[in-house]
N, C-alpha and C positions, 0 to 999 in steps of 0.2 A: 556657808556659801560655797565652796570646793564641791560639797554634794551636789548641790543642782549645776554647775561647773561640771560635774562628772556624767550626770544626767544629761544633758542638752547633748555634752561630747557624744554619748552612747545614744544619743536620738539620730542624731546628726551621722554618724557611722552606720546605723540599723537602715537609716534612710537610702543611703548613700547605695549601702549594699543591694540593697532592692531595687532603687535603679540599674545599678551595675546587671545586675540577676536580670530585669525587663531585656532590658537592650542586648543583652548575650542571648537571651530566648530568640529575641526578633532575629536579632543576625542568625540563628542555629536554623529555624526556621524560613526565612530568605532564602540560605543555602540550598534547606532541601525543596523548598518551589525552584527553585534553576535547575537541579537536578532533575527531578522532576519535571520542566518543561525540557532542557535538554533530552531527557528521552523519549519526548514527548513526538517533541520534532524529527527527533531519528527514525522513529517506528513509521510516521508519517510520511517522510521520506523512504524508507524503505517499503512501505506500502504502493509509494508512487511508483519504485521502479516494478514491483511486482504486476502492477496495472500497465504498467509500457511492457514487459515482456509478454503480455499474456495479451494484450492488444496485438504483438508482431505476430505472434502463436498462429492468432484466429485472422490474421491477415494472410499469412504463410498456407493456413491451411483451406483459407478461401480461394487463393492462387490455386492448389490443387483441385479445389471441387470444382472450380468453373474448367480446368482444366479436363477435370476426366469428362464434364459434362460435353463438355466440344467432342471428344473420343469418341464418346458413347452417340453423340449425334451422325458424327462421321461415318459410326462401326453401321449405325442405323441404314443409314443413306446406302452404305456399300449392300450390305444384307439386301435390302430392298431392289437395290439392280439386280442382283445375283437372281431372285427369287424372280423377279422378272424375265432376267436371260432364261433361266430355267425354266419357266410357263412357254418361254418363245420354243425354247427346244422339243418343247412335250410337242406343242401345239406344229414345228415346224416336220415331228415325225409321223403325224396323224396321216 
């Protein structure tokens, strides 16, 4: 009788252990899924700010191009008096 007594104990313990064994797996692996969405989220996040700076970027650098574009229309307009006065001058020494 003792023997199956000592059986049942050591089924009962081999059991036990293998639960313990599951549930520490799960928890080990739980952990690294949060790790892993933890950096998940970070990179994401910092993906985001890299899209708003690169958005200011190309906002900042739009301000310039419509900027010189004004310039460039102005630089136009004046050229074209000039070239004007000057045709008036040819034509006023004829």
């Amino acid at each position: 009788m003792s023997g199956f007594w000592l059986v049942d104990t050591l089924i009962i313990l081999l059991a036990l252990a293998v639960v313990l064994g599951v549930i520490t797996l799960h928890l080990l692996i739980f952990r690294e899924y949060q790790k892993g969405d933890q950096l998940h989220h970070s990179r994401i996040s910092d993906l985001q700010r890299l899209v708003e700076m690169e958005l200011e970027r190309s906002r900042h650098y739009s301000g310039q191009v419509d900027f010189l574009a004004q310039q460039k229309d102005k630089t136009q307009d004046q050229l074209d008096l000039i070239k004007l006065q000057v045709e008036a001058i040819k034509k006023g020494e004829k």
